[in-house]
C-alpha positions as CSV (number, residue, x, y, z in Angstrom):
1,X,193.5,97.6,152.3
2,X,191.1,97.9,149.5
3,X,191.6,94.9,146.6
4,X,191.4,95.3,142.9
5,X,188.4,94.3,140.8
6,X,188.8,91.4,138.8
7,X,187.5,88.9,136.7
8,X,188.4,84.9,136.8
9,X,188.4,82.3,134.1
10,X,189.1,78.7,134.5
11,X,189.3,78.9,138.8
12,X,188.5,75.6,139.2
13,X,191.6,74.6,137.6
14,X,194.6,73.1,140.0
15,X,197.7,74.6,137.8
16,X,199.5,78.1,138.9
17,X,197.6,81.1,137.9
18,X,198.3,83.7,135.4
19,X,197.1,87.4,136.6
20,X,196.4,89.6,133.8
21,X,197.3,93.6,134.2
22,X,196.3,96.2,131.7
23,X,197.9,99.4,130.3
24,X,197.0,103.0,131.0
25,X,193.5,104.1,130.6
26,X,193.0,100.6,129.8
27,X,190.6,98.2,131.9
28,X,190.5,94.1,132.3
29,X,187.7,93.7,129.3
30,X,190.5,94.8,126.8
31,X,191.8,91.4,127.7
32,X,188.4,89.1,127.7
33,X,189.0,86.8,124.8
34,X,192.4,86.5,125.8
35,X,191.7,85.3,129.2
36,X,188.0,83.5,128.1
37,X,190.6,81.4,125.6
38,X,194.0,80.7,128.1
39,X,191.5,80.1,131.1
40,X,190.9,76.3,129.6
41,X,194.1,75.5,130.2
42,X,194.8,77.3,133.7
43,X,193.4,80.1,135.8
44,X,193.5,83.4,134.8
45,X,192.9,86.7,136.4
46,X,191.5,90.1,134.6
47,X,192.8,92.2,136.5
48,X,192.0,96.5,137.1
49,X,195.3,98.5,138.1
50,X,194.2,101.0,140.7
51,X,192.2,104.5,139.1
52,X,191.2,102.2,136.1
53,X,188.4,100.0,135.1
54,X,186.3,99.0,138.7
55,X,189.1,99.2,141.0
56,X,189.3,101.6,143.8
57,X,190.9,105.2,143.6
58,X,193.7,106.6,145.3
59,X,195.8,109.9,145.2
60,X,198.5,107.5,145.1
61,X,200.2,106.2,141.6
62,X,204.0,104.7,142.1
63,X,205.4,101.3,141.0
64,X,205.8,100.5,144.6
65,X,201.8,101.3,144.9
66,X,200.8,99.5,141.7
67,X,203.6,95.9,143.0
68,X,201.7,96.4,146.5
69,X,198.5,96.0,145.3
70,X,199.1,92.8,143.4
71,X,200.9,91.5,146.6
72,X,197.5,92.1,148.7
73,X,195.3,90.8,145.9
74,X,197.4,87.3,146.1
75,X,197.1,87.4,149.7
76,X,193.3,88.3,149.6
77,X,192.9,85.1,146.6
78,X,195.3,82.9,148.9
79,X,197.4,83.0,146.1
80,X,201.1,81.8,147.0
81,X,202.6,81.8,143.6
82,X,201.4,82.9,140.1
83,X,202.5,83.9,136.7
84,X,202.3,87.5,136.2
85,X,202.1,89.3,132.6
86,X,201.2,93.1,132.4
87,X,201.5,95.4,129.2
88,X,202.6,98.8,129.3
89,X,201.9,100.7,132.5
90,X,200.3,96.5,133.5
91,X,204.2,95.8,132.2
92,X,206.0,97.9,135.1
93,X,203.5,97.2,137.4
94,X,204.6,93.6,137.1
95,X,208.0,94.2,136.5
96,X,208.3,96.1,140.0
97,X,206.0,93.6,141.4
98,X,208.8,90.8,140.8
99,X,211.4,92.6,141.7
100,X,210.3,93.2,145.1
101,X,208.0,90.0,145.9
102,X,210.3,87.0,143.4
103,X,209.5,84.3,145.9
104,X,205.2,85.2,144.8
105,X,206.6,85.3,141.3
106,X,206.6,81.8,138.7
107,X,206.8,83.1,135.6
108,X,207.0,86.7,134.5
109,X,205.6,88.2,131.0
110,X,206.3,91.9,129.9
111,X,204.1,93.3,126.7
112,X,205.5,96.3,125.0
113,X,207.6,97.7,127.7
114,X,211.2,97.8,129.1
115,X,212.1,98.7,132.8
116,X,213.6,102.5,131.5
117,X,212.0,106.0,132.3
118,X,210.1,106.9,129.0
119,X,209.5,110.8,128.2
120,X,206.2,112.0,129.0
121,X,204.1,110.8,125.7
122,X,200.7,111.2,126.7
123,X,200.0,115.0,126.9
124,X,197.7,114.8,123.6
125,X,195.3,111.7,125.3
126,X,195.2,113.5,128.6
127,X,194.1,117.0,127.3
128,X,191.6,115.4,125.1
129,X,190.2,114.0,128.2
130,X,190.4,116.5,130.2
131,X,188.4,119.1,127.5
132,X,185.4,116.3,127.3
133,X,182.7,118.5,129.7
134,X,179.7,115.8,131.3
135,X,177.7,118.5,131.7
136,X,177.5,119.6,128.3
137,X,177.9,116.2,126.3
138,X,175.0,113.3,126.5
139,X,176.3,110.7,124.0
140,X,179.2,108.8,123.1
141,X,178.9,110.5,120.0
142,X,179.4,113.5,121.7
143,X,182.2,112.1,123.6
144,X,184.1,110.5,120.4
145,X,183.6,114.1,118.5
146,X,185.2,115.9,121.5
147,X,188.1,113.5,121.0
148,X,188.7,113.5,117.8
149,X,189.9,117.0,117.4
150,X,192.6,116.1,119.3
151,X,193.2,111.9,118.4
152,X,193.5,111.4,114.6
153,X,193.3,108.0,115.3
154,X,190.0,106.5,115.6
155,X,191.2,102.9,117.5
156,X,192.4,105.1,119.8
157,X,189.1,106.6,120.6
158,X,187.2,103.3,120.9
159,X,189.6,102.2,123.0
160,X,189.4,105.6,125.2
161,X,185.5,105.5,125.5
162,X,185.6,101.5,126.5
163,X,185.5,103.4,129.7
164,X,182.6,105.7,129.5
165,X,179.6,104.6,131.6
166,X,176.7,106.1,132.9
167,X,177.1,107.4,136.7
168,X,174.2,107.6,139.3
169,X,173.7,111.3,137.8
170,X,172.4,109.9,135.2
171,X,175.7,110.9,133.1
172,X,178.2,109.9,131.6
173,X,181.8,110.2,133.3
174,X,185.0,108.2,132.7
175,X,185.7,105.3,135.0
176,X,189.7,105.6,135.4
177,X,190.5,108.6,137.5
178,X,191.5,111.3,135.0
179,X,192.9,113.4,138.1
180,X,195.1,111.3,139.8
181,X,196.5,109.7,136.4
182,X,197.2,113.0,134.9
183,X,198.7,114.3,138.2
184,X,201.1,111.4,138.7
185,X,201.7,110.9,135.4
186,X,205.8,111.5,136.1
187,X,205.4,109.3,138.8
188,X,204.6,106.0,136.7
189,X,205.3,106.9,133.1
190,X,208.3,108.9,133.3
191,X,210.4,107.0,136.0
192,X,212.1,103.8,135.8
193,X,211.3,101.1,137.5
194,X,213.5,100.5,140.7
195,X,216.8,98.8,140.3
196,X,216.9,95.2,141.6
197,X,217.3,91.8,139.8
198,X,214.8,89.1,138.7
199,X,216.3,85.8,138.9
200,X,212.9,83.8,137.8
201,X,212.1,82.9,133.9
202,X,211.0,86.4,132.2
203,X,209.4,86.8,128.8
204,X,209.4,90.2,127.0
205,X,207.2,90.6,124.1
206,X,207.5,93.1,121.6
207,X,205.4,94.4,118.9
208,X,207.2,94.5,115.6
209,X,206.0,97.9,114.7
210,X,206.2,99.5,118.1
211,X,209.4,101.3,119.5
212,X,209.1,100.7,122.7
213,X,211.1,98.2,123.3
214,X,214.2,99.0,121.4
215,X,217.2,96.7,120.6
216,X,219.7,98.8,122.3
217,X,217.1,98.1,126.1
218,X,218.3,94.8,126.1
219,X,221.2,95.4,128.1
220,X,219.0,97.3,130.6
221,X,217.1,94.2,130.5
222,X,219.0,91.9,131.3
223,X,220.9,93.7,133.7
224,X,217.4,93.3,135.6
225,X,216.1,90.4,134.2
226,X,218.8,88.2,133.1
227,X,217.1,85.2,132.1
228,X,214.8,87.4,130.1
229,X,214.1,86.2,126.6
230,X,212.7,89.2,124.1
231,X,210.2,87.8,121.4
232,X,209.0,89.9,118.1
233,X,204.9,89.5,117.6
234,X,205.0,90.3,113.9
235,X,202.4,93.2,112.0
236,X,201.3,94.5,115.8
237,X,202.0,97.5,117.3
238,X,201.9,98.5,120.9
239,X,198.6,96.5,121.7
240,X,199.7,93.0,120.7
241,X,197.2,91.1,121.8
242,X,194.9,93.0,119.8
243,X,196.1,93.4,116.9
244,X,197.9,90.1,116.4
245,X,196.0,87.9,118.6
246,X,197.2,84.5,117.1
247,X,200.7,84.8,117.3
248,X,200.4,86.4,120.8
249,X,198.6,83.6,122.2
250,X,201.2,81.2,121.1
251,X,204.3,83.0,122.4
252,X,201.9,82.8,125.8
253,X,201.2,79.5,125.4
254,X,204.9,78.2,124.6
255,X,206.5,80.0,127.6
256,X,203.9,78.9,130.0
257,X,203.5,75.2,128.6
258,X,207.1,74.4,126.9
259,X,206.2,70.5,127.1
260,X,202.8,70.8,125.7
């Protein structure tokens, strides 16, 4: 069984560790500062879903896959209990994850996503990757200008070619694994997580102006998660962390250290 690629802060630290999962088409680095920052105060783990960042790819894309892997990566780390947060696609990974392992789970945090199927929302990103040709274009410029006739939004973009690199061609290609993610896409994006119940303490966070979490998923929510608590990150949008990263950091910091 192949384990994910990560990155550790703070392992010398003796308190329960917090692994860290990303969205889609997202990779650990999105998270450095975050985890540079919290890893004084405990260990935390940057971690690469499978097909993104410098994790291994598979054919394969379910919850069940994405909750499996972060069971063998605890195993593989001698890990017997953590805290787990993911956002987004990180968010049902880590969602499912409890759900099916709860005795490996201490504390559970959830960024900018509910346990519902949401409708396929991605078409635009994916066929903007999928028309970028390496054997035409030799720059990031080149890449970004592809991009843009598709993505008005330019933070987008940077975001997207975070995961350009250059190959042992000599050229650039994408590190996530544009086939399988735009294959299974249904399989992750557009199906709910499975039904079964969290009993353990569970923090949703929510960005103000996102809509991904909406008030009337609460019920669902606690249906799954009952001792779920949902917290609003004011001015951010579906990447909290980065675009408040004050007030996300404290929300962190209060759930995980109440007494402190």
């Amino acid at each position: 069984m192949e384990i994910l690629n990560s990155k550790i802060f703070g392992e010398n630290l003796s308190s329960t560790p917090l692994l860290v999962f990303h969205g889609l088409f997202g990779m650990l680095d999105n998270w450095g500062t975050f985890g540079k920052d919290l890893g004084e105060k405990l260990p935390v783990h940057l971690i690469d879903l499978r097909n993104h960042g410098r994790s291994f790819h598979s054919d394969s894309m379910t919850h069940d896959d994405l909750a499996n892997d972060i069971a063998h990566y605890m195993n593989h780390y001698g890990i017997e209990k953590a805290h787990v947060l993911g956002h987004s696609l990180g968010g049902k990974a880590v969602m499912q994850f409890a759900i099916q392992y709860p005795e490996k789970v201490d504390k559970l945090i959830v960024v900018d996503i509910s346990p519902k199927a949401y409708p396929p929302h991605h078409q635009g990103i994916i066929k903007a990757l999928e028309d970028v040709d390496f054997n035409v274009v030799n720059s990031r410029n080149e890449v970004e200008a592809v991009l843009s006739q598709y993505i008005p939004e330019k933070s987008v973009i940077q975001f997207l070619t975070k995961n350009l690199y250059w190959n042992d061609d000599k050229k650039l290609a994408w590190r996530f694994n544009l086939k399988t993610l735009s294959e299974k896409y249904n399989e992750f994006v557009s199906n709910a997580i499975k039904f079964g119940i969290f009993e353990g303490k569970t923090l949703f966070i929510a960005g103000e102006k996102s809509n991904y979490i909406l008030p009337q998923d609460e019920f669902a929510i606690k249906q799954q998660f009952p001792k779920a608590k949902i917290i609003i990150v004011t001015k951010a949008g579906h990447w909290v962390q980065a675009e408040n990263p004050i007030e996300f950091m404290e929300v962190v910091t209060k759930f995980l250290f109440p007494n402190s």
